[in-house]
N, C-alpha and C positions, 0 to 999 in steps of 0.2 A: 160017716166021716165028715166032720166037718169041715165046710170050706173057706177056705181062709183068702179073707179079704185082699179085695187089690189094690195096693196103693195110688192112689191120685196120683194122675198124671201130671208131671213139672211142668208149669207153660218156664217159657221162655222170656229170658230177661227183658224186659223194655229195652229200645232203641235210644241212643244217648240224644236227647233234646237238641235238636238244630238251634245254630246260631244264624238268627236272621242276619247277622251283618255281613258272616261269610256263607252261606247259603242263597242268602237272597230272599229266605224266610218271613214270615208276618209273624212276630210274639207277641199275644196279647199284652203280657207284664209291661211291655216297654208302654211308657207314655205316646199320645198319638202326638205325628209331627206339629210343630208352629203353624198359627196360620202367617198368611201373607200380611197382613195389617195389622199388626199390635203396637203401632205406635202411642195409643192411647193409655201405655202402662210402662213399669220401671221397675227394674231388679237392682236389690243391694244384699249382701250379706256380710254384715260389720262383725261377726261373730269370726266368719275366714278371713277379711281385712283387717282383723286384730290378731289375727296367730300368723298369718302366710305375710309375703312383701309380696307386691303386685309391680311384676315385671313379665316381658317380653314370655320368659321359662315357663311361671304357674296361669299367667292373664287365661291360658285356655281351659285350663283346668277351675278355673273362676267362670268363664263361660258356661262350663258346662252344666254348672250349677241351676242355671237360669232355665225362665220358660221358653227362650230365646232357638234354643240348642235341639238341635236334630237328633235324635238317637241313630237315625239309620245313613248316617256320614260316612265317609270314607275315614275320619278321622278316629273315630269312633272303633274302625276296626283297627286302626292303626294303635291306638291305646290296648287293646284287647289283648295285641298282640308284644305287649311291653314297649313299644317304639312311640317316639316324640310325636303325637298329633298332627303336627305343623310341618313335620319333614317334606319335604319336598320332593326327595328324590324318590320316596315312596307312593307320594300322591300322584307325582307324575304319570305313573304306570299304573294308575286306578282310572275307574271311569264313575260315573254317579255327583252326586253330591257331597261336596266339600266346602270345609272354611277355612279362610285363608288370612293371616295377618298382615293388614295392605299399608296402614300409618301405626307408629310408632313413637310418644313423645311421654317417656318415662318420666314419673310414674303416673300422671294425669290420665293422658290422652292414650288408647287403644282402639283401635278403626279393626272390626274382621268384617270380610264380606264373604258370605256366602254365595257359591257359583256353583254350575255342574258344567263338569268335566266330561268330554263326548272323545280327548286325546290328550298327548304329551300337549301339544300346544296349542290345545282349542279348547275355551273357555266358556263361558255365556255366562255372565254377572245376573243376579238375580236379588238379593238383597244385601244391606249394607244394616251392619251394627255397631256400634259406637261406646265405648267404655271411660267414661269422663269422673273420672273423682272417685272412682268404683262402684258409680253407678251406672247400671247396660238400658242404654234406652235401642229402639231401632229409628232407622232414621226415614222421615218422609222421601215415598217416590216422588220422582221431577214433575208428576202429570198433580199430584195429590196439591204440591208447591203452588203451582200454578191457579190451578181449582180455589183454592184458597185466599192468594192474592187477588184474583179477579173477584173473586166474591165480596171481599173487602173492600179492592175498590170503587166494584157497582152498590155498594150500602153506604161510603163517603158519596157518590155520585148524587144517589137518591137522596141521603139526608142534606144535600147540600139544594138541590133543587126545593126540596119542602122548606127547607128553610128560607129559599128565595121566594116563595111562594106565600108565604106567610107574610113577608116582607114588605110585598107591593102590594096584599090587602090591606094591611097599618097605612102605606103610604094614600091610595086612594082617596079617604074621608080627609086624609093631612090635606093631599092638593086641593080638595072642592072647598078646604073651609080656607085655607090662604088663598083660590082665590076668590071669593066671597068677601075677606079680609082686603085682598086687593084693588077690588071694585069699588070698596066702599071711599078706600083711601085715594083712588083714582076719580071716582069722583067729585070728594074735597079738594083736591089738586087739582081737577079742572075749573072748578069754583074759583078758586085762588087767581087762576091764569086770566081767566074772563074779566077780573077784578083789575089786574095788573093791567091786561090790555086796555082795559079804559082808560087808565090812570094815564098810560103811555100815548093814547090816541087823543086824550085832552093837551097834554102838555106838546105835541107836536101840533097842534092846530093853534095853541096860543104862541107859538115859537112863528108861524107861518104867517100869522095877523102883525107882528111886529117888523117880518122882514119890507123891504120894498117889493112891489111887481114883478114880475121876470120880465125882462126884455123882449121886445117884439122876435120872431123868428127873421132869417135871415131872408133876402130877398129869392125869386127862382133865377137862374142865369139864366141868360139870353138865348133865346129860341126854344125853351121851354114851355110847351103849354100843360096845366096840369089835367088830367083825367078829368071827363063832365060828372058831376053828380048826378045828383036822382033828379034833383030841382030842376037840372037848367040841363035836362034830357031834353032835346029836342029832335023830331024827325029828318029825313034828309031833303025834305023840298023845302025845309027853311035854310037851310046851311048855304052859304055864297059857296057857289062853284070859282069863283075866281081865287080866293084865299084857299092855298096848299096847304094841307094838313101834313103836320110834320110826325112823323110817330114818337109815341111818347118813350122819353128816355128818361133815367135817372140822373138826377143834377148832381153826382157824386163820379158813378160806376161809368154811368156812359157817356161823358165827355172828351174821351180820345183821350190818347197821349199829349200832356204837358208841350207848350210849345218852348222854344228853347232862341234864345239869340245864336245869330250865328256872325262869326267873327271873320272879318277877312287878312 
């Protein structure tokens, strides 16, 4: 008798592929998250800016487009789930990472910043993206700003010193040859003066020959004797002990007080 074959055993259906957004899942398909620093690049797509308006309703849906955009958002599962991205009242009761539309100046300007959410009312800001003309840039962190302006202004600092430096080598060779130029001219200028003082030292001598004598000086007052010279030094056993030497006084200064009539 022949025995008849056993049919293969059925496996069992696959399991329905988890949703990493509501699971909490890793899916490879999904792109891997932003990094931290793509300020360096710029998302447009003029193709949905020519068919959609970009307002406040689709701006995240434009977002989402981008390399900007987190797949594994809170927002993300809120779309999943048919519901507005941006609702609030739904974000609020999520935890994770979310973006959130924080300025608003239609149709230019759209500010989302990205935060994670730890409660209803606990937040931690993490990055800021910015949508200007519909173009999505990210915006520099405050430390990156800084980093930047100091770097600039220590490279004005430096080119400013090099170029001061540069400045007083040119001046150097300038001051040794003006004053070499100087010396030469100071020189001839004192030539000149030497010349001049002659001229001036002849004409007050022939000015001097033409005047009269100057007048004898005036007499000494009375009881003045003046100071002995070198000449008529003599020692003290010639000097008369009878004749009192008066100390010598100035014929001006030490004559006392003026004498005065007095009236009766």
């Amino acid at each position: 008798m022949a025995a008849t074959p056993v049919p293969p055993t059925s496996q069992p259906p696959p399991p329905p592929a988890a949703n990493p957004n509501l699971d909490g899942g890793n899916n490879p398909g999904l792109p891997p998250p932003p990094g931290t620093d793509m300020t360096g690049i710029c998302f447009r797509d003029q193709l949905w800016l020519n068919t959609y308006p970009l307002d406040r309703n689709l701006v995240f849906d434009y977002f989402a487009l981008s390399p900007f955009y987190d797949w594994s958002c809170n927002n993300e599962i809120l779309r999943s789930r048919s519901i507005h991205p941006l609702d609030l009242s739904n974000l609020s009761k999520m935890t994770g990472v979310e973006f959130m539309l924080s300025e608003v100046m239609e149709p230019h300007l759209f500010v989302m910043r990205k935060q994670k959410r730890d409660g209803p009312e606990k937040v931690n800001p993490m990055l800021t993206y910015y949508i200007l003309d519909g173009s999505i840039y990210q915006a520099p962190q405050l430390c990156n700003v800084f980093a930047a302006r100091i770097g600039r202004a220590l490279y004005h600092i430096s080119k400013a010193f090099t170029t001061a430096a540069s400045k007083l080598e040119k001046i150097g060779p300038a001051e040794a040859e003006s004053e070499a130029g100087s010396s030469e001219s100071k020189t001839t200028k004192e030539t000149i003066d030497i010349k001049e003082l002659k001229r001036v030292d002849h004409i007050l001598m022939s000015l001097q020959r033409k005047l009269p004598p100057a007048p004898p000086p005036p007499p000494f007052p009375e009881g003045y004797v003046p100071p002995p010279t070198s000449e008529s030094e003599k020692g003290p056993e010639d000097q008369q002990p009878s004749e009192a030497q008066l100390p010598p006084m100035d014929p001006i200064i030490d004559q006392g007080p003026a004498k005065r009539l007095r009236f009766q």
